[in-house]
mmCIF file as gemmi writes it, N, C-alpha and C atoms, coordinates in Angstrom:
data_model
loop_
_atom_site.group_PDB
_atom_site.id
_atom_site.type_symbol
_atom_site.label_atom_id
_atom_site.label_alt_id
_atom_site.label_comp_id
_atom_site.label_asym_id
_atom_site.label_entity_id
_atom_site.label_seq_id
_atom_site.pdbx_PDB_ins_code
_atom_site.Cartn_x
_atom_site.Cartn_y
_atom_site.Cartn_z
_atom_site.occupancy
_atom_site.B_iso_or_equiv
_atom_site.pdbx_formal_charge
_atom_site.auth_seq_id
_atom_site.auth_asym_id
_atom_site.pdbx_PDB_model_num
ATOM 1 N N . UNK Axp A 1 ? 17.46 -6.199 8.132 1 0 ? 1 A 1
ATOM 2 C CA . UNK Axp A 1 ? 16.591 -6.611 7.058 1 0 ? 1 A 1
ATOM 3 C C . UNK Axp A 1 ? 16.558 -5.52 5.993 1 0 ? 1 A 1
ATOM 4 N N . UNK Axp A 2 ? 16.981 -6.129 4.661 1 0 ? 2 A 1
ATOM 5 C CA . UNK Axp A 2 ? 16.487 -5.015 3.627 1 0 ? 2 A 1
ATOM 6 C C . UNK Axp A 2 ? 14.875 -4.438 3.42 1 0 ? 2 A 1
ATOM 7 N N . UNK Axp A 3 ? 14.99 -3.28 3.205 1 0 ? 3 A 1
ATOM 8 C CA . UNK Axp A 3 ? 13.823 -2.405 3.192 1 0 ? 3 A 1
ATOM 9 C C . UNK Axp A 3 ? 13.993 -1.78 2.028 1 0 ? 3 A 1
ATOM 10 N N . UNK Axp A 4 ? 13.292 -2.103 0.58 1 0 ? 4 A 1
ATOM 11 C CA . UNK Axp A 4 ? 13.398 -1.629 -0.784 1 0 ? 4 A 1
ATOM 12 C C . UNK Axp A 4 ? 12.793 0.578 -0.455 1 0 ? 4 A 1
ATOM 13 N N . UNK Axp A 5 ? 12.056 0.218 -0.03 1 0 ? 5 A 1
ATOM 14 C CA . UNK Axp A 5 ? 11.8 1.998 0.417 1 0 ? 5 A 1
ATOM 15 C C . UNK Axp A 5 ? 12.309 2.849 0.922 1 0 ? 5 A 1
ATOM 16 N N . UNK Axp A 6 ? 13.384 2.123 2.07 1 0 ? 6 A 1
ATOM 17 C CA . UNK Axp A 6 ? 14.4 2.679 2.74 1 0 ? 6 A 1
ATOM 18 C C . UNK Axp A 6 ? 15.428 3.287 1.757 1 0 ? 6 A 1
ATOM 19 N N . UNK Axp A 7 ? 16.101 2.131 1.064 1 0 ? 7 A 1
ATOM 20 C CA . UNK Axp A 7 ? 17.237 2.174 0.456 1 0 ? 7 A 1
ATOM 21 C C . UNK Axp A 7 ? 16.608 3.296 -0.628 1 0 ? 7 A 1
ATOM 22 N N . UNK Axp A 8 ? 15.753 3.743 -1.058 1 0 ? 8 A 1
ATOM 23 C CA . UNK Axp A 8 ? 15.542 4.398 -2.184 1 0 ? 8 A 1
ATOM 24 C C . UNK Axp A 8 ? 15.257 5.655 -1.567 1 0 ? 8 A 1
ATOM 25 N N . UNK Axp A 9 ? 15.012 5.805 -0.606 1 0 ? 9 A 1
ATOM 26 C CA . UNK Axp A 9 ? 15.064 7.543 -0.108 1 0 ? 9 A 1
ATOM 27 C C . UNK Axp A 9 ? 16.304 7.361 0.461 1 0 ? 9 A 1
ATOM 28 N N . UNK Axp A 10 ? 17.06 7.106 0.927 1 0 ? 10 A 1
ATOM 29 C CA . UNK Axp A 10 ? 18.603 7.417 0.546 1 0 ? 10 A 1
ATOM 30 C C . UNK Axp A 10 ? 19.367 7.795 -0.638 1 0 ? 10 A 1
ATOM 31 N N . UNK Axp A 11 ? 18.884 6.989 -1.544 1 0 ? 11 A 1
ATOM 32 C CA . UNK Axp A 11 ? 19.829 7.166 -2.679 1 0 ? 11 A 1
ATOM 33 C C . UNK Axp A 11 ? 18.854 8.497 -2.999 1 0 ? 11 A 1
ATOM 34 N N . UNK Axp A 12 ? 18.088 9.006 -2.916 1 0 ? 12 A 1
ATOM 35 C CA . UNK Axp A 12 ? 17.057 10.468 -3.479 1 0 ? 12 A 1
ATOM 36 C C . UNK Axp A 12 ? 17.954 11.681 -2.561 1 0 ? 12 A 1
ATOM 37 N N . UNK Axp A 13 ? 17.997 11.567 -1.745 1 0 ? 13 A 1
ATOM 38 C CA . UNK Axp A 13 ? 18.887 12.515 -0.82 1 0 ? 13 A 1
ATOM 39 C C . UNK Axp A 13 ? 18.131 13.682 -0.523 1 0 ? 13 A 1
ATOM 40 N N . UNK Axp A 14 ? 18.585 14.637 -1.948 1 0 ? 14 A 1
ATOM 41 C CA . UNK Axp A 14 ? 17.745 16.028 -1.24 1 0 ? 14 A 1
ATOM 42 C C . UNK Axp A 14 ? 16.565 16.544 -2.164 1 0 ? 14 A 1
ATOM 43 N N . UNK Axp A 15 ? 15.463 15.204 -2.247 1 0 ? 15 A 1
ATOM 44 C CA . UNK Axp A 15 ? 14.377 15.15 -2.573 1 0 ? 15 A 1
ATOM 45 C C . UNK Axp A 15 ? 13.428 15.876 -1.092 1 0 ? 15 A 1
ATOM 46 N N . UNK Axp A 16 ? 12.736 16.474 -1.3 1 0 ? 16 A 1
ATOM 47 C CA . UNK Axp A 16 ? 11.514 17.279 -0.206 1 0 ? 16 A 1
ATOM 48 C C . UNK Axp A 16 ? 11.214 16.048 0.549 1 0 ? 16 A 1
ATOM 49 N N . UNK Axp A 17 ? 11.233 16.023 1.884 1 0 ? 17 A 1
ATOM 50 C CA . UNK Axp A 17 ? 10.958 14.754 2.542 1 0 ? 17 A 1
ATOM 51 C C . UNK Axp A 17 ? 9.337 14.184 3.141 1 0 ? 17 A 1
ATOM 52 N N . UNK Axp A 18 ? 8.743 15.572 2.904 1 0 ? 18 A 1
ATOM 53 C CA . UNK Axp A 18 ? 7.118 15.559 2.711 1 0 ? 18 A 1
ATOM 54 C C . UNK Axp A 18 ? 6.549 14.716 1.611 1 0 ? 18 A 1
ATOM 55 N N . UNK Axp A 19 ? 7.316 14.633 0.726 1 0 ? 19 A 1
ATOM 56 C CA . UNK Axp A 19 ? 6.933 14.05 -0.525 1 0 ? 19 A 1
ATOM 57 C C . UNK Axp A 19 ? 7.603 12.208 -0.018 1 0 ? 19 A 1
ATOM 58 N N . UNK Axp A 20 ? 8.45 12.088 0.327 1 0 ? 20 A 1
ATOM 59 C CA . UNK Axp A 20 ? 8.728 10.791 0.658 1 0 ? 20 A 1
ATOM 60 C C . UNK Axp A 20 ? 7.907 10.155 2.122 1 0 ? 20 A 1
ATOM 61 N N . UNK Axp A 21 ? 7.273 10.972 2.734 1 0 ? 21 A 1
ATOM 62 C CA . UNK Axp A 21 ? 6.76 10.543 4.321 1 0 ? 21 A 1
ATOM 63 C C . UNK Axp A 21 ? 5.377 10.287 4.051 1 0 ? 21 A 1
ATOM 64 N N . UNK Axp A 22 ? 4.558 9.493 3.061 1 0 ? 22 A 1
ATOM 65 C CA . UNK Axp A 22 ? 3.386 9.839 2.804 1 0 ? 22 A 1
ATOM 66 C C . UNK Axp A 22 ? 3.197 8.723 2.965 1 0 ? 22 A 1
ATOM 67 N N . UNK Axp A 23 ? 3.186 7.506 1.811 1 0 ? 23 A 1
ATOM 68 C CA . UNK Axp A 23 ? 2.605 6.236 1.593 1 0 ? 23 A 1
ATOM 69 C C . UNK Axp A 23 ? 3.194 5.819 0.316 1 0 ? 23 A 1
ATOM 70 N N . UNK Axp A 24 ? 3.47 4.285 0.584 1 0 ? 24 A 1
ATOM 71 C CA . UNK Axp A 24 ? 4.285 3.884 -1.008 1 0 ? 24 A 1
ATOM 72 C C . UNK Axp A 24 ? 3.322 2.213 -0.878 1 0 ? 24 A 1
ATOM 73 N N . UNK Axp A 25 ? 3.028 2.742 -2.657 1 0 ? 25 A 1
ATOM 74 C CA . UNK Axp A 25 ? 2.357 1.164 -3.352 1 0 ? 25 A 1
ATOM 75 C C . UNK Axp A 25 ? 2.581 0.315 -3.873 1 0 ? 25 A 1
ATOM 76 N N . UNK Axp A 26 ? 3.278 -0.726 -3.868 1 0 ? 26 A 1
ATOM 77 C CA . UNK Axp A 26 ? 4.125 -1.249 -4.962 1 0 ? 26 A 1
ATOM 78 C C . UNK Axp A 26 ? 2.803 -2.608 -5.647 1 0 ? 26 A 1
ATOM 79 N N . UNK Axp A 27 ? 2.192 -2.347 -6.857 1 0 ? 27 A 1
ATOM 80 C CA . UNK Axp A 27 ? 1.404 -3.32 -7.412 1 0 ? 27 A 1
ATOM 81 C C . UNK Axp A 27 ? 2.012 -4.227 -8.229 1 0 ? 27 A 1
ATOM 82 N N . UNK Axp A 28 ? 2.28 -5.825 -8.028 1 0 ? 28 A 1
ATOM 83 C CA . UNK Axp A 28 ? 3.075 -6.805 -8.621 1 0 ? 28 A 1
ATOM 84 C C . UNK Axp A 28 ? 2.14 -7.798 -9.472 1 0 ? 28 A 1
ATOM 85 N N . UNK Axp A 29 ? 1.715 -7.627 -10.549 1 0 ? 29 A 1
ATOM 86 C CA . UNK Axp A 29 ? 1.461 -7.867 -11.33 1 0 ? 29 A 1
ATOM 87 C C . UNK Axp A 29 ? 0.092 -8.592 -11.387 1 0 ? 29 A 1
ATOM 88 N N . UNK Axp A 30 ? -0.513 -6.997 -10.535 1 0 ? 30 A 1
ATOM 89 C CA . UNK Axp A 30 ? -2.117 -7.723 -10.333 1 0 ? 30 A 1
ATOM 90 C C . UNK Axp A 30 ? -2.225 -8.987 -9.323 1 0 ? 30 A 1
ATOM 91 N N . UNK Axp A 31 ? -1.535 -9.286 -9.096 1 0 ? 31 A 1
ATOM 92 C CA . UNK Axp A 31 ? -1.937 -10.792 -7.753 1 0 ? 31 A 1
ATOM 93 C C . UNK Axp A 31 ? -1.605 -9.952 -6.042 1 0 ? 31 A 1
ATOM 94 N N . UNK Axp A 32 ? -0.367 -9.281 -6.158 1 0 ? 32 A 1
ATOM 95 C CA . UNK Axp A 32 ? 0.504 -9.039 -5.314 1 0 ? 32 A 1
ATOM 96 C C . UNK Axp A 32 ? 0.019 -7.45 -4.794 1 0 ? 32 A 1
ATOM 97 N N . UNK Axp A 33 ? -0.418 -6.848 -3.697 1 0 ? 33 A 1
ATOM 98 C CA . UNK Axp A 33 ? -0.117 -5.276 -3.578 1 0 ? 33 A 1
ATOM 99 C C . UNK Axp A 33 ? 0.484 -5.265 -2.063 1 0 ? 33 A 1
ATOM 100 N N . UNK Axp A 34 ? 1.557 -4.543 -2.519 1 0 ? 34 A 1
ATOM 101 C CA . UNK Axp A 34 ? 2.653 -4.045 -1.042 1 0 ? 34 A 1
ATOM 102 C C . UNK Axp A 34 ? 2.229 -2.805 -0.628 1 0 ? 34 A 1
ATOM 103 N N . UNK Axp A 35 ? 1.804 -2.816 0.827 1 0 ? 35 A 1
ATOM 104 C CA . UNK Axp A 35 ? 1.652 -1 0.963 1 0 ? 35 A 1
ATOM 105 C C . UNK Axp A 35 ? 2.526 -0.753 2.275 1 0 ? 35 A 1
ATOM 106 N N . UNK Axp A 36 ? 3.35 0.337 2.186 1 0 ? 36 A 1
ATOM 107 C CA . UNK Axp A 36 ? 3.643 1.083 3.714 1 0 ? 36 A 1
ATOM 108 C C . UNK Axp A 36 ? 3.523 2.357 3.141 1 0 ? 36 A 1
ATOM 109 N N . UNK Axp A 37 ? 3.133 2.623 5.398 1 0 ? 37 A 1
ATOM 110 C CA . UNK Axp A 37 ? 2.746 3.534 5.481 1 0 ? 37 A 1
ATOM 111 C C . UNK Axp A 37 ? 0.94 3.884 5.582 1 0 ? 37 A 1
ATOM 112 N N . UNK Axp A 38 ? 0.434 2.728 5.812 1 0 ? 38 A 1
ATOM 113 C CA . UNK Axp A 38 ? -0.954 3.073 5.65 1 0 ? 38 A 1
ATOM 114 C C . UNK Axp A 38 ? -1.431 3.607 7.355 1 0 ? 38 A 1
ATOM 115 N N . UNK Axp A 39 ? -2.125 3.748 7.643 1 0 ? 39 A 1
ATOM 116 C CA . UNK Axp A 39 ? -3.407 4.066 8.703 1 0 ? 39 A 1
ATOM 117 C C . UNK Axp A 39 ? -4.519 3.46 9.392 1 0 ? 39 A 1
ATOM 118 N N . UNK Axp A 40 ? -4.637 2.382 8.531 1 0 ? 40 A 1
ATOM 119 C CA . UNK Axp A 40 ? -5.958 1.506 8.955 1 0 ? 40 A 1
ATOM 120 C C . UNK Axp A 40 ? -6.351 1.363 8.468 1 0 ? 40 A 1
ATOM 121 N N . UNK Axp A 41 ? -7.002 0.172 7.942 1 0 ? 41 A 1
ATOM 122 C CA . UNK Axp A 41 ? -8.279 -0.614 7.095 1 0 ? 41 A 1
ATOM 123 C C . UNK Axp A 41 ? -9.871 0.291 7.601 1 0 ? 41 A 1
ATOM 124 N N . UNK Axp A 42 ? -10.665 0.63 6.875 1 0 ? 42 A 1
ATOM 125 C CA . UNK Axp A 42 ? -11.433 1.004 6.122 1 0 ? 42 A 1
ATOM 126 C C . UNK Axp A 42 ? -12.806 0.238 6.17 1 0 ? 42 A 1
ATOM 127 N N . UNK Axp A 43 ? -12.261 -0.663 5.373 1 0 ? 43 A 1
ATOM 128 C CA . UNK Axp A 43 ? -13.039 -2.038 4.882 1 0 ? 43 A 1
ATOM 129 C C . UNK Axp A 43 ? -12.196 -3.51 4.339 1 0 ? 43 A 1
ATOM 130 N N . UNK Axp A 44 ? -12.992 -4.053 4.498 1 0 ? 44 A 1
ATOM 131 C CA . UNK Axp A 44 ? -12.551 -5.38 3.82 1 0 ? 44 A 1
ATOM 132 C C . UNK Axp A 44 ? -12.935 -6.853 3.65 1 0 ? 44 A 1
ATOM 133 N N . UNK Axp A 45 ? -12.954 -7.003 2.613 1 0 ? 45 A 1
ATOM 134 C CA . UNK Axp A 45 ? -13.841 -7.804 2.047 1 0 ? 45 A 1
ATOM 135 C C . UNK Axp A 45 ? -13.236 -8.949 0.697 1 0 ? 45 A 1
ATOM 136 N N . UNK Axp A 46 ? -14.031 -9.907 0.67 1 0 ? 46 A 1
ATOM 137 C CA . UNK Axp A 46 ? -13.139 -10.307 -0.8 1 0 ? 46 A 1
ATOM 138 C C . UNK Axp A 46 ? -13.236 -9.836 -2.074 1 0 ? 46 A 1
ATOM 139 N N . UNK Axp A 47 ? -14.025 -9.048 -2.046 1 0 ? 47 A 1
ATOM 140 C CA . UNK Axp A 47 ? -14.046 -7.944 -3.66 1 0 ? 47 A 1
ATOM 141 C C . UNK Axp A 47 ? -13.514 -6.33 -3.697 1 0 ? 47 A 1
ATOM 142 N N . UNK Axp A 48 ? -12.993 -5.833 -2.034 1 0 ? 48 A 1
ATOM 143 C CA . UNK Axp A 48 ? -12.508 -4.576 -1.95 1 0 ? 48 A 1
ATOM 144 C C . UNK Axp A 48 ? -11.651 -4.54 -0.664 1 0 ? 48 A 1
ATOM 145 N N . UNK Axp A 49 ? -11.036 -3.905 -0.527 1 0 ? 49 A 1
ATOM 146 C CA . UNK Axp A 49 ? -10.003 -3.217 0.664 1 0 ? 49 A 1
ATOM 147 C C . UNK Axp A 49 ? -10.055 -2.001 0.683 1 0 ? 49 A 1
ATOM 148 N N . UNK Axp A 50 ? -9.904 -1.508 1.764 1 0 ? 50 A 1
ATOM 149 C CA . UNK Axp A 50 ? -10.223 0.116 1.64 1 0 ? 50 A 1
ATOM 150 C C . UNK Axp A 50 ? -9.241 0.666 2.968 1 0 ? 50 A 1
ATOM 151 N N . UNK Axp A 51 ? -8.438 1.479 2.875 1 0 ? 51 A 1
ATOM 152 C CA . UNK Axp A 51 ? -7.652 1.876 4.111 1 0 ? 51 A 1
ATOM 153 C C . UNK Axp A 51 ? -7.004 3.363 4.174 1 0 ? 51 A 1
ATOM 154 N N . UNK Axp A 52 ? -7.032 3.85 4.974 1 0 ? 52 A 1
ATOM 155 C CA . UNK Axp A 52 ? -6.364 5.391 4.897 1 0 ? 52 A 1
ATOM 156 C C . UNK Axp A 52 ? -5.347 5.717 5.197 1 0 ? 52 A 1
ATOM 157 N N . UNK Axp A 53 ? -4.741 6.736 4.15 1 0 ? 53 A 1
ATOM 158 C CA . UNK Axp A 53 ? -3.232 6.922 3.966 1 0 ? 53 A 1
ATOM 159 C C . UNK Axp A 53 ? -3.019 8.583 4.592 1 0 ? 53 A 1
ATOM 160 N N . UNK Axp A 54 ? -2.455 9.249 4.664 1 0 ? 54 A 1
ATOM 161 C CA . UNK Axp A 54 ? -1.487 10.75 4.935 1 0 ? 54 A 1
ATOM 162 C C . UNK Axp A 54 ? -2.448 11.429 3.976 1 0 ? 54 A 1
ATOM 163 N N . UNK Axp A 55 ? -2.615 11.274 3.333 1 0 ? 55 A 1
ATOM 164 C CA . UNK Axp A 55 ? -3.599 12.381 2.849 1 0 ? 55 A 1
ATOM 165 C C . UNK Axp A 55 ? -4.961 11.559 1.85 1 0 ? 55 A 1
ATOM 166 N N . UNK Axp A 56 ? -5.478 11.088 2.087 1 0 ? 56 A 1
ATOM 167 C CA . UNK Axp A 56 ? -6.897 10.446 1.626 1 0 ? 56 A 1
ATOM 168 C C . UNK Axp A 56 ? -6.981 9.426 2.14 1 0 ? 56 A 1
ATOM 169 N N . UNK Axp A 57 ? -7.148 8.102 0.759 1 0 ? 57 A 1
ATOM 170 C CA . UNK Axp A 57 ? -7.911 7.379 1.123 1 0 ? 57 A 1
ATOM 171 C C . UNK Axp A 57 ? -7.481 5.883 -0.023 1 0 ? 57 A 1
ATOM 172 N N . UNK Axp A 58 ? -7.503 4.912 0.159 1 0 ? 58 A 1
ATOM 173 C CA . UNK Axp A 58 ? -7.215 4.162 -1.087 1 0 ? 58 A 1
ATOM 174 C C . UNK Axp A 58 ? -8.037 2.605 -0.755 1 0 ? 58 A 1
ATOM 175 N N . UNK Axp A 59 ? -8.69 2.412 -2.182 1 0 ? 59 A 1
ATOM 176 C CA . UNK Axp A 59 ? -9.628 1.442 -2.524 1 0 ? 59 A 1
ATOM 177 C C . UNK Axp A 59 ? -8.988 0.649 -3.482 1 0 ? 59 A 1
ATOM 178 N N . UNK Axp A 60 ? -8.94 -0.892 -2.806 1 0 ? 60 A 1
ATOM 179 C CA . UNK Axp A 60 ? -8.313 -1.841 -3.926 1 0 ? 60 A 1
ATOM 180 C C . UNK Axp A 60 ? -9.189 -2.684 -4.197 1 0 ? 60 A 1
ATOM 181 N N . UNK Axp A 61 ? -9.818 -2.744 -5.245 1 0 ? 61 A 1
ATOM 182 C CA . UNK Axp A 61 ? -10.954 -3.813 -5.967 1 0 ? 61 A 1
ATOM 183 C C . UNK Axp A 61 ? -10.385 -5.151 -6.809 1 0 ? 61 A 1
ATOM 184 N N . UNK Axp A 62 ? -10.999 -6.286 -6.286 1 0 ? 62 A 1
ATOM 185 C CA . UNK Axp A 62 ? -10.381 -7.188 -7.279 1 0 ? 62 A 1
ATOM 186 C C . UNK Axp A 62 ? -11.657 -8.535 -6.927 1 0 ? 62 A 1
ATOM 187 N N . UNK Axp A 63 ? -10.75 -9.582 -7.256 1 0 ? 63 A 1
ATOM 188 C CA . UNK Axp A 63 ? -11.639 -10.81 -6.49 1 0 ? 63 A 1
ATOM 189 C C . UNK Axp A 63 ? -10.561 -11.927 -5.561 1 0 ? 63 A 1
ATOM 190 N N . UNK Axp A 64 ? -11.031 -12.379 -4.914 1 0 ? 64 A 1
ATOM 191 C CA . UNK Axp A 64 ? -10.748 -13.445 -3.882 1 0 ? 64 A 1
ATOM 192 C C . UNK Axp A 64 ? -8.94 -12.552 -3.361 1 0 ? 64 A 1
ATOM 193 N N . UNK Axp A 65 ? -9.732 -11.192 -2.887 1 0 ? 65 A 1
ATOM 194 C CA . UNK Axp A 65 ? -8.667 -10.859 -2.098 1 0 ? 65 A 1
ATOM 195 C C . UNK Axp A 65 ? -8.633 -11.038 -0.965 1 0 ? 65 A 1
ATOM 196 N N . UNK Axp A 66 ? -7.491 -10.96 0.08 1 0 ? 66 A 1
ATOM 197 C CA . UNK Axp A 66 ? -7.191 -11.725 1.318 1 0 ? 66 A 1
ATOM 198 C C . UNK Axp A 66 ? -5.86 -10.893 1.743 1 0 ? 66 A 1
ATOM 199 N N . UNK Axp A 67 ? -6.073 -10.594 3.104 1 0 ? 67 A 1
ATOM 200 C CA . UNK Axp A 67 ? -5.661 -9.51 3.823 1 0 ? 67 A 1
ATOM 201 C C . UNK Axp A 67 ? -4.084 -10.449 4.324 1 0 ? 67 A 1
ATOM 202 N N . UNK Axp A 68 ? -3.199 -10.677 3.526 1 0 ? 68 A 1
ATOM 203 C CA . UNK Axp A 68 ? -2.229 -11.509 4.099 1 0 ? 68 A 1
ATOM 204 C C . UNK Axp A 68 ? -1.239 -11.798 4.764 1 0 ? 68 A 1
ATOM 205 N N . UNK Axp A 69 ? -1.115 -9.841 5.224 1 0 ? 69 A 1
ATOM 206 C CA . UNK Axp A 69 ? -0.063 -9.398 6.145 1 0 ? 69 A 1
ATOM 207 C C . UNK Axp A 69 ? -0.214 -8.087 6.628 1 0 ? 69 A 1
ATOM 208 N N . UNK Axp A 70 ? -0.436 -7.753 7.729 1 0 ? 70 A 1
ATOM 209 C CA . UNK Axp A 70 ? -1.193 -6.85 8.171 1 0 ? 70 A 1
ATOM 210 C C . UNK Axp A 70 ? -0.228 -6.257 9.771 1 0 ? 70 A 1
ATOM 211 N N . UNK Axp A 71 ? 0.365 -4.852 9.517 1 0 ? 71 A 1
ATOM 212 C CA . UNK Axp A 71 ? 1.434 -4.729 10.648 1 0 ? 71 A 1
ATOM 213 C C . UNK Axp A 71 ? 0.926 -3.064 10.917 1 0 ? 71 A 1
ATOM 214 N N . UNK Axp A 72 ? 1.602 -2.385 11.742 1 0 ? 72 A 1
ATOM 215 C CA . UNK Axp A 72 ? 0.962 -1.096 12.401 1 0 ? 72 A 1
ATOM 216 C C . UNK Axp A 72 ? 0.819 -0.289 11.069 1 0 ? 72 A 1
ATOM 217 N N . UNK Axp A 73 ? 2.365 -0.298 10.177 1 0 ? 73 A 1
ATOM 218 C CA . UNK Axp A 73 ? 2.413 0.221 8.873 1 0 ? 73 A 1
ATOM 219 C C . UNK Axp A 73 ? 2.52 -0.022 7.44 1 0 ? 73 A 1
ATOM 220 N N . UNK Axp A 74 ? 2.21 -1.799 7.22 1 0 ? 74 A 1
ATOM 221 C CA . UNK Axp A 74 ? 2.818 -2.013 6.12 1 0 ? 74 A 1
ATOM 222 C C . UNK Axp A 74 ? 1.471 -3.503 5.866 1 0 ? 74 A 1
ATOM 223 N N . UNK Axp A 75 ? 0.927 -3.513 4.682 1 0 ? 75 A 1
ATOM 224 C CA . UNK Axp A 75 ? 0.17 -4.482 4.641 1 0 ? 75 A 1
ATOM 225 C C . UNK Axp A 75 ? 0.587 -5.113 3.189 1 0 ? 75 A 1
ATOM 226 N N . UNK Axp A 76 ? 0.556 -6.502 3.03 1 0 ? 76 A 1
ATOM 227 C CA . UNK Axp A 76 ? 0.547 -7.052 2.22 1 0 ? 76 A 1
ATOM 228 C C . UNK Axp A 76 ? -1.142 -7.446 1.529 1 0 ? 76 A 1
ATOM 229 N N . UNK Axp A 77 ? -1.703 -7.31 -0.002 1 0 ? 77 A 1
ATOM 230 C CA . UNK Axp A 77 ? -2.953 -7.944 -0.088 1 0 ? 77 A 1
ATOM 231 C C . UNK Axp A 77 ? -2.337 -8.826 -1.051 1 0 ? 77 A 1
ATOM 232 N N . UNK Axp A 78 ? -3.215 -10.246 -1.107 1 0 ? 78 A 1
ATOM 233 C CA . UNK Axp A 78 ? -3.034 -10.826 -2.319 1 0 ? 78 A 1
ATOM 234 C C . UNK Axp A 78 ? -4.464 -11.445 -2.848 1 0 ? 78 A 1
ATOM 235 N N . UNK Axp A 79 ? -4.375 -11.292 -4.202 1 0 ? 79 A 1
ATOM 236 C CA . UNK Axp A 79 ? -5.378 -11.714 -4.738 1 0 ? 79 A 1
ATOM 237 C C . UNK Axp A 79 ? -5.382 -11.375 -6.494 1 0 ? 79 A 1
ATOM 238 N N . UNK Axp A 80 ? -6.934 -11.392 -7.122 1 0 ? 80 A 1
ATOM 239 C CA . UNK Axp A 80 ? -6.505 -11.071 -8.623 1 0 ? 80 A 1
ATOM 240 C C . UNK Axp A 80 ? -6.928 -9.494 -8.187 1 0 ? 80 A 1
ATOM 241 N N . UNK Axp A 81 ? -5.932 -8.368 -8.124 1 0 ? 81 A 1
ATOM 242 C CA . UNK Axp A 81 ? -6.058 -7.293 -8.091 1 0 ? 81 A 1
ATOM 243 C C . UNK Axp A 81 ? -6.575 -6.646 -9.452 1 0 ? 81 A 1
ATOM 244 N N . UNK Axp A 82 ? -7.753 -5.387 -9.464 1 0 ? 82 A 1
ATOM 245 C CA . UNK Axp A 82 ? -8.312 -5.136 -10.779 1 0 ? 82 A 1
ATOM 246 C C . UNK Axp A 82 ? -8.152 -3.903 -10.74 1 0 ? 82 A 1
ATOM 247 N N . UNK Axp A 83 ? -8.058 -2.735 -9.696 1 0 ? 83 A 1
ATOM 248 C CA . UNK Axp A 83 ? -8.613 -1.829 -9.363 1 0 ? 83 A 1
ATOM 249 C C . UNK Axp A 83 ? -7.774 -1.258 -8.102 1 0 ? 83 A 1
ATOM 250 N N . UNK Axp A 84 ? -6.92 0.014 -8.446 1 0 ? 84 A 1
ATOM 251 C CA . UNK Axp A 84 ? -6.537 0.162 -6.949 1 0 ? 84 A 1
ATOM 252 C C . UNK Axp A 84 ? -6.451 1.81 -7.253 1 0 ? 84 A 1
ATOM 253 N N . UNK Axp A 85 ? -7.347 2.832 -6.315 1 0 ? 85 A 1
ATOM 254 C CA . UNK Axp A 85 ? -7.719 3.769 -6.631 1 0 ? 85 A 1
ATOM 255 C C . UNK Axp A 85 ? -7.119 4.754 -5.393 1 0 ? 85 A 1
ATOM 256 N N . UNK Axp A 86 ? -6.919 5.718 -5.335 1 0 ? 86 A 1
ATOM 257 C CA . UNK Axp A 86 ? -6.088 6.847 -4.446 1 0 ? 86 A 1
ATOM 258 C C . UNK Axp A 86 ? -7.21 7.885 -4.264 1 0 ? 86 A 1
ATOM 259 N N . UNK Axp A 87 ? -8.313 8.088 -3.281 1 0 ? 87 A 1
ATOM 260 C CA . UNK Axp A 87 ? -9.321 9.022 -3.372 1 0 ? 87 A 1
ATOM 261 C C . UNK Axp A 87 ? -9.124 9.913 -2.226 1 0 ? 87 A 1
């Protein structure tokens, strides 16, 4: 299976690999948020998500969000995303 995160720390090569082992966000146009690499949900709710990453913490605010794929490391949210904060 293609893995868009995979393939891109390959092609980076001899980028610091601390900097690639953390957490990646990909936000698709406010409806859509891709995350790997997370830690665990937080919270969640239909106006916030909240889950912890390698070094903090991250809060996604929106409305009629919905937890739509949810795996040890990689969660899908969808909804009208407004707000997605790195604390």
């Amino acid at each position: 299976m293609f893995n868009f995160f995979e393939e891109i720390k390959k092609s980076v090569g001899s980028i610091d690999p601390n900097i690639l082992n953390t957490y990646n966000i990909i936000n698709i146009s406010g409806k859509i948020l891709y995350v790997e690499g997370h830690m665990g949900l937080t919270m969640l709710s239909k106006e916030m998500i909240a889950f912890k990453v390698k070094r903090g913490r991250v809060m996604v605010e929106g409305k009629e969000l919905v937890m739509y794929e949810l795996t040890e490391n990689t969660m899908k949210i969808v909804g009208q995303i407004s707000k997605v904060e790195v604390l």
